[in-house]
N, C-alpha and C positions, 0 to 999 in steps of 0.2 A: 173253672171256678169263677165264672164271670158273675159281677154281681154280688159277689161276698167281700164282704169290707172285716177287716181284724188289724185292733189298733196295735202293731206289729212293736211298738216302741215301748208299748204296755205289756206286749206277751214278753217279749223278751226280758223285760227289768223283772217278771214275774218269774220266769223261769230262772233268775242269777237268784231269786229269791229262794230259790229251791233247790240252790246249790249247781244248776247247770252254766256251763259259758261252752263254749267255740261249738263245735258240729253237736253235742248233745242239746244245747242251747236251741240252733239251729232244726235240729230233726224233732224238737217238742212242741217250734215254731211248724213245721211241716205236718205234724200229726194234727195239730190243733186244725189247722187251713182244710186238710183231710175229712175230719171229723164233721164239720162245718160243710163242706160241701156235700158230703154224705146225706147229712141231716136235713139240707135242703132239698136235697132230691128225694127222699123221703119224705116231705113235707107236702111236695109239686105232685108226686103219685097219687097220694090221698088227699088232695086237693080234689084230682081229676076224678078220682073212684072213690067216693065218700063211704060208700056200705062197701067196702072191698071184697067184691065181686066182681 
């Protein structure tokens, strides 16, 4: 996940915001981080292969 910045102090006050704290807190923090690299690698693919082909 190099290269991906998440302003972690924000997710998390967002996620108490939504009723999580300790490891749910934490694993909503880890999905997010997830999702985000995902979507950059997604991004990097069809960067390289524009008519994905």
């Amino acid at each position: 996940m190099a290269g991906l910045t998440l302003d972690t102090a924000g997710a998390l006050a967002a996620a108490r915001e939504l009723g999580a704290a300790g490891w749910p807190a934490a694993e909503m923090l880890l999905a997010i981080r997830i999702g985000m690299a995902e979507g950059s690698t997604a991004r990097r693919e069809g960067e390289e292969n524009p008519h994905g082909g």
